[in-house]
Kinemage of the C-alpha trace (Angstrom):
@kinemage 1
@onewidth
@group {chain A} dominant
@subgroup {mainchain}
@vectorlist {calphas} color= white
{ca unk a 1} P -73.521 203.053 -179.307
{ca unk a 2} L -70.903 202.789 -176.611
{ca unk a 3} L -67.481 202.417 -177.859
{ca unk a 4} L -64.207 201.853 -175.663
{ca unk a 5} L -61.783 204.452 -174.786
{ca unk a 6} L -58.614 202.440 -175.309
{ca unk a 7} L -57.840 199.019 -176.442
{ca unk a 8} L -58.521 196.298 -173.613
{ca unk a 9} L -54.584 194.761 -173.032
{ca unk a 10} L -54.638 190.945 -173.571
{ca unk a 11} L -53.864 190.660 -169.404
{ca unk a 12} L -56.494 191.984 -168.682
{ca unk a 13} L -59.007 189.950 -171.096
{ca unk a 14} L -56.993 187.292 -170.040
{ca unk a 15} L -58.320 188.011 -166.423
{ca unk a 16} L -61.847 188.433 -167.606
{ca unk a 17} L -61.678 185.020 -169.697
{ca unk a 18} L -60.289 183.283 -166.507
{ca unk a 19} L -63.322 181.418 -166.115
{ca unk a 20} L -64.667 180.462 -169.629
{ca unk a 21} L -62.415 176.957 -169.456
{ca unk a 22} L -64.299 174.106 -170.147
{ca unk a 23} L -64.368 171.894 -166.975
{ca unk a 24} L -64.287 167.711 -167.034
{ca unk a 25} L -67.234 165.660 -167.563
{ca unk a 26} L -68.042 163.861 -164.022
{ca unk a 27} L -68.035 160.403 -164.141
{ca unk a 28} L -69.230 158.038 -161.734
{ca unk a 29} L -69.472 154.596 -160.847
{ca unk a 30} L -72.813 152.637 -161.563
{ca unk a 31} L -73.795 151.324 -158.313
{ca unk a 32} L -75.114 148.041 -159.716
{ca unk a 33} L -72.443 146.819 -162.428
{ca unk a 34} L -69.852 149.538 -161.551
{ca unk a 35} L -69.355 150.377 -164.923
{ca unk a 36} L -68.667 154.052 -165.584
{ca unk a 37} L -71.071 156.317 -166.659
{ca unk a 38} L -72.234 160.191 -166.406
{ca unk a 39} L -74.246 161.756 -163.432
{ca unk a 40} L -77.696 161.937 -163.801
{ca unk a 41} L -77.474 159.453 -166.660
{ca unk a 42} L -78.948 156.197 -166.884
{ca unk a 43} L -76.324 153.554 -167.073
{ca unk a 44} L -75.607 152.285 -170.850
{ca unk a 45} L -74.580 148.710 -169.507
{ca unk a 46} L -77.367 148.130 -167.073
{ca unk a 47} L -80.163 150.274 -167.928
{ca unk a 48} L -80.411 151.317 -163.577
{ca unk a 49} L -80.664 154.677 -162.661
{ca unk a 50} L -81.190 156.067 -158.987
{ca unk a 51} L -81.241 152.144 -157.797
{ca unk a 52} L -84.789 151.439 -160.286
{ca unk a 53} L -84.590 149.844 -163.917
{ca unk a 54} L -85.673 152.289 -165.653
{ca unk a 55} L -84.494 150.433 -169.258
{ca unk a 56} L -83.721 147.007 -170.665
{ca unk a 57} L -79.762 146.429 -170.897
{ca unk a 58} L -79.937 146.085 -174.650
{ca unk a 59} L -82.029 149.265 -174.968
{ca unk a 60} L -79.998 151.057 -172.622
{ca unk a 61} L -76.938 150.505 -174.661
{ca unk a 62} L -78.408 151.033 -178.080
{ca unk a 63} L -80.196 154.423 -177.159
{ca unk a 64} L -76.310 155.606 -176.921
């Protein structure tokens, strides 16, 4: 098993971890009642997605 040489300075972890944020969750704008929702989501108010109704308004909302 391959063990390190020397102890890895926090810098340079730091520089490896650089990336491992966690990034905001888009939200958009539903084009019918312009409520906001998430991307490729169907909209909880409306039930629309990709300009089709895809569920009831009711439905929509309690599937959430």
């Amino acid at each position: 098993m391959a063990v390190p040489k020397k102890r890895t300075p926090p810098s340079k972890q730091g520089t490896r971890r650089s990336h491992h944020h966690v990034e905001p969750a888009q939200i958009m704008r539903c084009s019918q009642c312009r409520s906001p929702r998430a991307n490729h989501r169907i909209c909880p108010t409306c039930g629309m997605y990709n300009g089709r109704q895809v569920m009831g308004p009711a439905a929509g909302a309690a599937a959430r």
